[in-house]
C-alpha positions in Angstrom: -14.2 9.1 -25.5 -11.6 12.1 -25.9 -11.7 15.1 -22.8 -9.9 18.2 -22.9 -8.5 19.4 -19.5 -5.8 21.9 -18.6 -2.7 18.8 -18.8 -3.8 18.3 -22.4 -6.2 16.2 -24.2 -7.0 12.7 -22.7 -8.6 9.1 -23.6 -11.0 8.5 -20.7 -12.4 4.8 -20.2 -15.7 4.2 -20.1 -15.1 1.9 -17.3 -17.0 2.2 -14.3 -14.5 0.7 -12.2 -11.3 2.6 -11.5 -9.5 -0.9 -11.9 -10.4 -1.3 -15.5 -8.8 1.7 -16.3 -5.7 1.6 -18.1 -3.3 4.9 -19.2 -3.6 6.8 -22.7 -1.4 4.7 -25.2 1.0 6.9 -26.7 3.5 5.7 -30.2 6.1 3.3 -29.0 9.5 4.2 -29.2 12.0 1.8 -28.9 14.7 4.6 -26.8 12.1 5.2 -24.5 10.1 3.5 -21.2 6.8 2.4 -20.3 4.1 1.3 -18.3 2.6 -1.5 -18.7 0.0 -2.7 -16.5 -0.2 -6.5 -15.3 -3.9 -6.8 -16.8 -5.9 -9.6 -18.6 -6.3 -6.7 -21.7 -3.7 -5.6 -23.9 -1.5 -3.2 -22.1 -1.3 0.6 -23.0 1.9 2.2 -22.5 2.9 5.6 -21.1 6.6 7.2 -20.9 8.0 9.1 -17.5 10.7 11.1 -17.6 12.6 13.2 -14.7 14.6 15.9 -15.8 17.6 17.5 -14.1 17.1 21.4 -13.3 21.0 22.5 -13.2 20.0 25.7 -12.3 17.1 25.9 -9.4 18.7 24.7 -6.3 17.4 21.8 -4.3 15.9 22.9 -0.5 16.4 19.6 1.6 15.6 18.7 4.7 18.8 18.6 7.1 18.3 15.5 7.9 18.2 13.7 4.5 20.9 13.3 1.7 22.3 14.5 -1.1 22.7 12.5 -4.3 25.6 12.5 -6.6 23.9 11.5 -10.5 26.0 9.0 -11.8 27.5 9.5 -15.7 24.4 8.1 -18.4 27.5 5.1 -18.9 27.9 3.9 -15.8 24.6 4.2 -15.1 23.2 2.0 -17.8 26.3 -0.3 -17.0 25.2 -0.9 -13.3 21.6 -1.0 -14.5 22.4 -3.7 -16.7 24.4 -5.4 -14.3 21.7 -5.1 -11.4 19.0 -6.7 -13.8 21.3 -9.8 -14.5 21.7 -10.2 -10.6 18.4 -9.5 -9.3 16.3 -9.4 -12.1 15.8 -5.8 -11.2 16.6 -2.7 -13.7 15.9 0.8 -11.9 16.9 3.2 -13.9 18.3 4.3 -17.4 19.4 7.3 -18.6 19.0 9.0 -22.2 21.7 10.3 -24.6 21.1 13.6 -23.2 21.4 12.9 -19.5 17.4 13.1 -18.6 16.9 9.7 -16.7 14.2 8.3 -17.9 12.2 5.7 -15.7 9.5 3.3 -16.6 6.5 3.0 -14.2 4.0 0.1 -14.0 0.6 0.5 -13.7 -0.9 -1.9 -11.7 -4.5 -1.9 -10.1 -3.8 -0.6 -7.0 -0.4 0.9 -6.2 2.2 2.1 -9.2 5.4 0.2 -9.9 8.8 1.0 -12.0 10.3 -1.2 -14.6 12.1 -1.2 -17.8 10.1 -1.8 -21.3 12.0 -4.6 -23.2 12.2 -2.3 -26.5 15.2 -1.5 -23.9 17.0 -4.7 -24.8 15.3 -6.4 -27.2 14.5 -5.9 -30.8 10.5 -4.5 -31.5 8.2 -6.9 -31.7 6.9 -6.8 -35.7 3.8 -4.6 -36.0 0.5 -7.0 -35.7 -0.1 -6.6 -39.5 2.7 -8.8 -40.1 1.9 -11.3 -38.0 -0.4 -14.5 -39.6 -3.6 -14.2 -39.1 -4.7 -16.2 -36.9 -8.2 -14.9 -35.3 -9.5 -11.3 -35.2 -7.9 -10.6 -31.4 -4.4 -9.3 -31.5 -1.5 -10.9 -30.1 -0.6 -10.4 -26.5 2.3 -8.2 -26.5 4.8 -10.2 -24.2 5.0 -9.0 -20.4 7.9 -7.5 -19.1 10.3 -6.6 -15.8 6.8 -5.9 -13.3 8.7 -5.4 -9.8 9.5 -1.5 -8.9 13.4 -1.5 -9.4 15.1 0.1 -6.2 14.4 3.8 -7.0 13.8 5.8 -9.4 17.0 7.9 -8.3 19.1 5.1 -8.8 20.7 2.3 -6.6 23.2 4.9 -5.2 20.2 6.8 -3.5 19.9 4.7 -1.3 22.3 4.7 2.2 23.3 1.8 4.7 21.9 2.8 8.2 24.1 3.4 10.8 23.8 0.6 13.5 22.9 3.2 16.2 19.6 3.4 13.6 18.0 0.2 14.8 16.5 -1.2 18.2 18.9 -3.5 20.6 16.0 -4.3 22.9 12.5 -3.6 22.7 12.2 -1.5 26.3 11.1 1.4 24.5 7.7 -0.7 22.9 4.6 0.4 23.3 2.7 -3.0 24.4 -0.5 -1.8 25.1 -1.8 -0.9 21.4 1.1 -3.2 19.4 0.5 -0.7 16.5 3.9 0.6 15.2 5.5 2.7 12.7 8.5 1.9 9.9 11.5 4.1 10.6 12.0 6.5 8.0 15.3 7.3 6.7 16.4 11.1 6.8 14.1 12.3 9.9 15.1 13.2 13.4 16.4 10.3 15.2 13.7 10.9 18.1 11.2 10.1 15.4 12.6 7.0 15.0 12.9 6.1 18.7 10.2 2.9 18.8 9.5 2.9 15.2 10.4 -0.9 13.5 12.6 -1.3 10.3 11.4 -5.2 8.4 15.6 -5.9 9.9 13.5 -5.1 13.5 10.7 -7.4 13.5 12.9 -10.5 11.6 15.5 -10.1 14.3 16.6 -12.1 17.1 15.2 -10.1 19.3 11.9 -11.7 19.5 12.9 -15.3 19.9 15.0 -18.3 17.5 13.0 -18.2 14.4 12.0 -21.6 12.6 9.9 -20.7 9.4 7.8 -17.9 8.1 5.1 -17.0 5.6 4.8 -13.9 3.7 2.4 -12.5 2.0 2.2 -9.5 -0.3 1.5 -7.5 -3.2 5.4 -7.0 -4.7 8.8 -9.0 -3.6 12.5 -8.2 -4.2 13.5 -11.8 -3.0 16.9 -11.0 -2.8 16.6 -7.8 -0.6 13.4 -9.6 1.6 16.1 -12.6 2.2 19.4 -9.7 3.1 16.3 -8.2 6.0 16.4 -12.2 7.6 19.2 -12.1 10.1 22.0 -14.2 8.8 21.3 -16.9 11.3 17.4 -17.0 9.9 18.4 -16.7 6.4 18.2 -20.4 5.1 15.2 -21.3 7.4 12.1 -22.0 5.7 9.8 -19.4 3.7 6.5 -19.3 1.8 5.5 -16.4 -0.2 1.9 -16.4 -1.0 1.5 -13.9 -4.1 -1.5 -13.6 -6.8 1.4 -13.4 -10.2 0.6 -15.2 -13.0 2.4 -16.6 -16.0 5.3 -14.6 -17.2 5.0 -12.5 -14.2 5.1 -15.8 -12.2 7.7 -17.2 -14.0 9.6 -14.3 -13.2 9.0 -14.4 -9.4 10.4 -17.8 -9.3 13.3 -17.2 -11.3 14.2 -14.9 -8.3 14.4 -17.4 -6.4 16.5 -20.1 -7.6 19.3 -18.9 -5.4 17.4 -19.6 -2.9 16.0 -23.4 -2.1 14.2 -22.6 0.9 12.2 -20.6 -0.4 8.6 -22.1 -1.9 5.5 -20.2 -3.2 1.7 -20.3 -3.0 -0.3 -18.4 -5.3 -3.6 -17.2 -4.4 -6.3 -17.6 -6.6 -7.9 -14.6 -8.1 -11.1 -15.7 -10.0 -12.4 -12.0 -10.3 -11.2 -10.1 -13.0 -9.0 -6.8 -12.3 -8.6 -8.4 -8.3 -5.0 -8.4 -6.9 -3.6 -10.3 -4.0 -2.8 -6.4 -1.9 -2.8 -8.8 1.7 0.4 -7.4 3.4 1.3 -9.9 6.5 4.1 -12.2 7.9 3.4 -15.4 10.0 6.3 -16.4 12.3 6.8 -19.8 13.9 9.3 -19.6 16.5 11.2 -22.0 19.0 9.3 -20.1 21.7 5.7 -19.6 19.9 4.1 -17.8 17.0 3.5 -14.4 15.8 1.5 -12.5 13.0 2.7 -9.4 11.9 0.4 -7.7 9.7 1.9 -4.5 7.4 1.2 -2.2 4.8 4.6 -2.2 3.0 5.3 -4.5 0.1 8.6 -6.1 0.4 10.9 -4.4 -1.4 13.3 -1.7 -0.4 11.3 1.6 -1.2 8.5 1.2 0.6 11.0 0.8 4.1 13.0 4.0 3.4 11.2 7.3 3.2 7.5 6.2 3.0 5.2 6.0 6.3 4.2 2.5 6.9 2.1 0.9 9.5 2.7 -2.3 11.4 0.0 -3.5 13.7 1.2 -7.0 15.4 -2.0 -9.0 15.4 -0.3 -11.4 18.2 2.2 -12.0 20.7 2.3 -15.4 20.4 1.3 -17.3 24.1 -4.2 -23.1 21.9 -6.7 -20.5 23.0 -8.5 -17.6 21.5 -8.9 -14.2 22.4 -12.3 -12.2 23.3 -11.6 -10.9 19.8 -11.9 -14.4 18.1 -8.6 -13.7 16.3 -7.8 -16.5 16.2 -10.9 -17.7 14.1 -11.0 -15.5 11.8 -7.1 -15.6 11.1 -7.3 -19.5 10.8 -11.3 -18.9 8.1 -8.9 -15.8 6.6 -6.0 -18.8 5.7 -8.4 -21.3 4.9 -9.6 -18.7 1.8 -7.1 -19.4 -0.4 -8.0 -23.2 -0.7 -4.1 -23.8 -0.5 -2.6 -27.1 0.3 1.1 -25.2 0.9 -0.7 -23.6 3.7 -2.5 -26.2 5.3 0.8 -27.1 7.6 0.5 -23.4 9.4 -3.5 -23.7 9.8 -2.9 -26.8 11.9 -0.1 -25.2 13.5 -2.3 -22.1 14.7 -4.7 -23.9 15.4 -2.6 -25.1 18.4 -0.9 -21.6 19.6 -2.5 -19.6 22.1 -3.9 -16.3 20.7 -5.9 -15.3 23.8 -4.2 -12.4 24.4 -4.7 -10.7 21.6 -7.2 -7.4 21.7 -7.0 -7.0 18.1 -10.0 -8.0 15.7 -9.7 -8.8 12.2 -10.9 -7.7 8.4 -10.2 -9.0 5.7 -10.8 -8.9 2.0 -11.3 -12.3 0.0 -12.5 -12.4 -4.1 -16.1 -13.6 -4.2 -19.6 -12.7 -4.8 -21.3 -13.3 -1.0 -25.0 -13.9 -0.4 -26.3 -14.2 2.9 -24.6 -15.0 6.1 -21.4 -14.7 4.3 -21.8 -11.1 2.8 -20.5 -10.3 6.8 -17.1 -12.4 6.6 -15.4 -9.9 4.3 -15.0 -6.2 3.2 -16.7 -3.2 4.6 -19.7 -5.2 5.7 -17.4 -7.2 8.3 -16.1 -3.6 9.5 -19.8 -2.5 9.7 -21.0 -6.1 11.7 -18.0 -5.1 14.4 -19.0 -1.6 14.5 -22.8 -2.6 15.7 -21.8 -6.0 18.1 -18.8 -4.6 19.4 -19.5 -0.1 20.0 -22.1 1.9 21.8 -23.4 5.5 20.2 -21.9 8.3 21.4 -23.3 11.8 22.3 -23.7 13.9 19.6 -22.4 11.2 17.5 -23.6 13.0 14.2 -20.6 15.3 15.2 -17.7 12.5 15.6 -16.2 12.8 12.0 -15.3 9.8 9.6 -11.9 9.9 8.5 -9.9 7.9 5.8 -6.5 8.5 4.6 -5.2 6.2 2.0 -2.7 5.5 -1.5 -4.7 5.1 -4.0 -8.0 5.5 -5.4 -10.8 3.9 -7.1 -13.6 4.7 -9.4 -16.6 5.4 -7.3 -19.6 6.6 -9.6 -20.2 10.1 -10.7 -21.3 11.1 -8.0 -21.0 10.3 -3.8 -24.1 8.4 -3.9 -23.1 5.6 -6.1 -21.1 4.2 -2.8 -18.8 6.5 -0.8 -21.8 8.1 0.5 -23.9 5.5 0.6 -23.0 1.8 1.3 -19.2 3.0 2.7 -20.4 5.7 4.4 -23.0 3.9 6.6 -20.3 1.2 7.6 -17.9 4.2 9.0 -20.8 5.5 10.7 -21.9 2.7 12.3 -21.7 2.6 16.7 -23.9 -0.2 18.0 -27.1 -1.5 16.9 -29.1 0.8 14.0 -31.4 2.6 15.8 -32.6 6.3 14.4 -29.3 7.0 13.4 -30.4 6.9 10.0 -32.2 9.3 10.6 -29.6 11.2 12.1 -27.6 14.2 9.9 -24.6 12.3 8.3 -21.5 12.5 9.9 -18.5 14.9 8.0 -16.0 12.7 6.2 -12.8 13.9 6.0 -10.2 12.3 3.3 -6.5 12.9 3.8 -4.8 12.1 0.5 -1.6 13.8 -0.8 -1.3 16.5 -2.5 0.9 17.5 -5.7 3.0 19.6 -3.1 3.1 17.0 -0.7 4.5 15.1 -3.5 7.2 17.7 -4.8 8.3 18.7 -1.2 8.4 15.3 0.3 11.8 13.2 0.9 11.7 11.5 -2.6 10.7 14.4 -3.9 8.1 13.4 -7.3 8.9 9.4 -7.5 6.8 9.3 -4.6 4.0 9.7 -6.5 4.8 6.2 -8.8 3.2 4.8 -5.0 0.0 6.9 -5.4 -1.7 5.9 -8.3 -4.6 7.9 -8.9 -5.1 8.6 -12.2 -6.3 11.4 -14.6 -9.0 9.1 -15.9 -10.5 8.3 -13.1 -10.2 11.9 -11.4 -12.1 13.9 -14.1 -15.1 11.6 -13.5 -15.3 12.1 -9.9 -14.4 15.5 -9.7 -16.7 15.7 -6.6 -14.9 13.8 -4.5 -11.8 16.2 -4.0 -13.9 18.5 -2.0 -13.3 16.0 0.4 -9.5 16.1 0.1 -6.9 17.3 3.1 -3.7 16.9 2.7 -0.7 14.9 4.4 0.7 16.4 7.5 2.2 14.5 9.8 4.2 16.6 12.5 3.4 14.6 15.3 5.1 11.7 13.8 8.0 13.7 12.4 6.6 12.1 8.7 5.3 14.9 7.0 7.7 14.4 4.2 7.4 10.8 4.5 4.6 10.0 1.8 2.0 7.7 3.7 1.8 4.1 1.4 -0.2 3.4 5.2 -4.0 3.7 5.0 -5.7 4.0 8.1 -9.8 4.5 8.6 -11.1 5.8 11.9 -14.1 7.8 13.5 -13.0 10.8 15.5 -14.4 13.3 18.0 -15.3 17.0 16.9 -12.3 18.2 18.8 -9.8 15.3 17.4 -9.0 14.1 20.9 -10.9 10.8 21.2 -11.0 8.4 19.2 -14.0 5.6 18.9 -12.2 2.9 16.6 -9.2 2.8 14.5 -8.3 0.7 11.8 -5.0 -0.2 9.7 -5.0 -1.8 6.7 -3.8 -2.8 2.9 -7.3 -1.5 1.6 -7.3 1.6 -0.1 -10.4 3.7 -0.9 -11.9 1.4 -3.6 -14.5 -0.9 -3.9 -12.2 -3.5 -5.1 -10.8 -3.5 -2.1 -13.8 -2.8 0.3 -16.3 -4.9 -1.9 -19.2 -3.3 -3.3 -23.3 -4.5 -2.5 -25.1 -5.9 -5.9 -28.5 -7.4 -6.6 -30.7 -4.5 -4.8 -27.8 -4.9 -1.5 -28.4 -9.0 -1.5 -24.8 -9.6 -2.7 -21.0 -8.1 -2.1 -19.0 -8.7 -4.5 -15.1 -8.2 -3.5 -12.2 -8.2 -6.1 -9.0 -8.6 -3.8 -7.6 -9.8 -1.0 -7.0 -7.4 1.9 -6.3 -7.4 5.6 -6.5 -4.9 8.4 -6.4 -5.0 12.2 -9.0 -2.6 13.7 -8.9 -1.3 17.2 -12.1 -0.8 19.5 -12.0 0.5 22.7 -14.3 -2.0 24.1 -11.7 -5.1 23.7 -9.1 -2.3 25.8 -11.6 -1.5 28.4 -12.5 1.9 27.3 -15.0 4.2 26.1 -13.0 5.4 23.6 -9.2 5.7 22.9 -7.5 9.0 23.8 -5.6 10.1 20.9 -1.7 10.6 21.6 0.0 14.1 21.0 3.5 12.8 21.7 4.1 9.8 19.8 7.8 10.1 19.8 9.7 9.3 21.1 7.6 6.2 22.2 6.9 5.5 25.6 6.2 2.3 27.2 3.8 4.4 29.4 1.8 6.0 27.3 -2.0 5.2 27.0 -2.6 7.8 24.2 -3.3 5.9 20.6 -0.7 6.8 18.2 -2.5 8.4 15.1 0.2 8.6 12.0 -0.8 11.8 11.1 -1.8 15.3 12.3 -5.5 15.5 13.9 -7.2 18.3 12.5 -6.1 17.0 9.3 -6.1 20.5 7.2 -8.3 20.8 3.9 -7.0 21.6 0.9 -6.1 25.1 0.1 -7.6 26.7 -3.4 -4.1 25.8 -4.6 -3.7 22.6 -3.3 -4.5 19.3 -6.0 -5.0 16.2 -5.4 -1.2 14.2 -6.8 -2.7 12.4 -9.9 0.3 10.1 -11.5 0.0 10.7 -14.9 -0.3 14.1 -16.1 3.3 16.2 -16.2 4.4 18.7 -13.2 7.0 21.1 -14.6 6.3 24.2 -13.0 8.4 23.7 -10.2 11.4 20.9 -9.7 10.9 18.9 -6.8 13.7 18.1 -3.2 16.6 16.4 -6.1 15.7 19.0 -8.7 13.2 16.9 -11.1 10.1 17.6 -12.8 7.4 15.0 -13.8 6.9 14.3 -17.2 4.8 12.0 -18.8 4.4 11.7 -22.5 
């Protein structure tokens, strides 16, 4: 069906599930760039454009750079040039000196590639084609990685070497929860914060071979973050791409022979492999690192990232049975390439870890097994592993997140219902039921937050939320507050992190906290079927969530000083401002698809889709 809404007339799915919902298919143009979405169903296309505003100057932060637009030539010369080397084109400029960039949508997070009408003659109209069988031909995939910006390689700078750790004194052991530095902030900001160069490096021991696992890879820049003395040991990327998409991953690599791959099986449709998290076998023990960033080079330069180290690497198992659930998380993907580093974890000491784990597998779960995975595993911890609080119906839930999924017309088809009774959950369900429902506070960007952050609009291709899905859950953006993150110096820094926690009345205390890769959708989270006697999950996920209990606390203060980090400190470091602040009456939600021109944004664009 057709809507009207003030950005313009638009198809809406009749999807229920935000991950079945694809953008409006406008008429291809051969000059111009698309989207096309890595999907089972025939792809719909849409166009972005970003369009210089010569004569409304640029406010930027002091502490961030300017960028000199190459000439269209030399642009689609080095464009050309990156895609032979790296398989990578990330950006091409028209005739009339508007860049125009093509954005990906994917199920969960946004990325930008080229269409192949770029290069390559159109594909004859389906008409012409022999008729085969009633379904149309696939239309053949293309470039499906996020180039290196939108700007252009030349936005991006080389850090100074004063920009990264020499020694790790200035840690914060107690939590192991860190931030990604962020180019173009105060250096203070940074002080404690990890680049991916960071946790790779010498620093914590002689590495021997390493798994990682994630949603998107630029092999060529993951393999320039290895030290050069690590850069030829041993690596496994575990990835859910599929034919051309997989064919494409692995041409990557061919420069690179120690490199191997294990695909995870995704037997749901519309599921993605979103699992963020790098295992480390060292000379001197073994570590898991688990993130939020997907390994290419935009998501470690002006985004806010998390990075909770699940373990430090001392075979015994912690009071948080790590260890077991890392080893049954592993043992999920029913993958012989990792069957080398179960055995090997099965003999490393994880007893020191005060972590626990959740994580997200695809499956439909009956029984016992409906508590191994998703929101249900978060709401099991909750009740064996917290104790109510006073005027608990007062501590607030909060989530902040990327992206967002379809959750029913209206909060009762699951936010308020099946979610919302996990985040509320502190020990055993007594009359809390009973009890008036906690407030849940969303932080989500807003289309300022957007326009005024470091990357200015771009940063929105990494918030997916689309105008499909929004005018069917208009509800839900009473919810909203936006991003503001002072206390971390990362209020222009667009949050890719997504962290879930329950939080006094006063924002002081905090009674768990969790970091993950799931967003706010019940892809991701899982959803309960079969009148509540069956999850079914799309994805895989993983998070690390903090409870006082495994510290020996009541609760965890929360920090006001985060930076610069202090080895001292017993404060937990929230990423963002605490009282988040509600939306204004001015204030929207960022959607990705619909055009922003009434205002150019910190490199003097405007957001145009068409």
């Amino acid at each position: 069906m057709s809507q009207d809404s003030q950005h313009g007339k638009w198809t809406i799915s009749d999807s229920e599930d935000e991950d079945n919902i694809i953008p409006p298919t406008p008429q291809k143009d051969s000059n111009k760039l698309s989207i096309k979405p890595d999907l089972e169903r025939k792809p719909d296309t849409i166009t972005t454009f970003f369009k210089q505003e010569p004569k409304l100057s640029s406010k930027r932060n002091e502490d961030t750079h300017s960028v000199k637009e190459p000439s269209a030539p030399s642009m689609r010369s080095e464009a050309r040039k990156a895609a032979h080397m790296t398989q990578t084109i990330p950006v091409k400029y028209e005739s009339n000196h508007s860049p125009s960039v093509k954005r990906k949508r994917e199920t969960e997070e946004a990325g930008w590639i080229l269409s192949s009408s770029d290069d390559e003659t159109p594909s004859p109209a389906p008409k012409k084609e022999p008729k085969k069988s009633i379904v149309s031909p696939k239309k053949k995939k293309t470039e499906d990685r996020r180039p290196p910006s939108p700007h252009g390689t030349s936005y991006y700078k080389e850090e100074p070497a004063d920009f990264f750790e020499t020694n790790l004194l200035s840690m914060n052991d107690m939590y192991r929860f860190y931030l990604n530095k962020v180019t173009g902030i105060p250096k203070k900001f940074n002080t404690g914060a990890l680049h991916i160069k960071e946790i790779l490096s010498p620093m914590f021991g002689a590495l021997k071979e390493s798994v990682q696992f994630n949603y998107c890879f630029d092999i060529p820049w993951m393999v320039e973050q290895y030290p050069p003395e690590f850069r030829d040991k041993p690596v496994i990327l575990v990835h859910g791409e599929k034919r051309e998409s997989k064919a494409r991953l692995i041409e990557q690599a061919k420069p690179y022979p120690h490199i191997r791959f294990c695909q995870a099986k995704l037997d749901i449709a519309f599921g993605t492999h979103h699992t963020k998290m790098m295992l480390l076998w060292y000379e001197e023990g073994f570590r898991v690192v688990i993130l939020t960033s997907n390994l290419i080079r935009p998501d470690w330069y002006q985004k806010t990232q998390g990075l909770p180290e699940g373990s430090p690497g001392t075979a015994g198992e912690s009071p948080t049975n790590f260890k077991r659930d890392l080893l049954e998380y592993l043992e999920a993907y029913r993958a012989p390439e990792l069957a080398e580093w179960i055995d090997r974890i099965k003999q490393h000491d994880l007893s020191e870890t005060r972590v626990y784990l959740i994580g997200s597998t695809p499956g439909r779960y009956q029984g016992p097994a409906m508590e191994k995975w998703g929101h249900l595993r978060l709401r099991k911890l909750l009740s064996e592993h917290t104790k109510p609080v006073q005027n608990e119906e007062r501590w607030h839930v909060l989530g902040q997140f990327s992206s967002i999924g379809s959750m029913g017309l209206d909060k009762t088809k699951w936010l308020a219902a099946e979610f919302q009774r996990t985040l509320t959950t502190l020990g055993k369900a007594g009359k809390s039921l009973a009890s008036p429902e906690a407030q849940m506070l969303l932080v989500y960007p807003s289309v300022e937050n957007v326009r005024t952050s470091l990357e200015g609009y771009p940063a929105g291709g990494s918030l997916p939320y689309s105008i499909q899905t929004a005018q069917k859950q208009l509800w839900l953006h009473s919810y909203f507050h936006g991003w503001h993150a002072d206390v971390t110096g990362r209020s222009n820094a667009m949050p890719h992190i997504k962290t879930y926690m329950r939080v006094s009345p006063d924002f002081t205390q905090l009674a768990w906290f969790l970091v993950t890769s799931a967003n706010l959708s019940k892809a991701a989270w899982g959803a309960l079927e079969k009148s509540n006697t069956q999850i079914m999950v799309r994805s895989y996920e993983l998070g690390v969530l903090y409870l006082p209990s495994a510290f020996n606390m009541s609760t965890f203060p929360v920090e006001n000083n985060v930076f610069p980090v202090s080895s001292s400190s017993k404060g937990f470091p929230v990423p963002f401002d605490l009282p988040p602040q509600r939306y204004s009456s001015k204030d929207k939600p960022w959607i990705w698809n619909i055009p922003y021109t009434q205002a150019p944004d910190t490199h003097g664009n405007v957001w145009v889709p068409s």
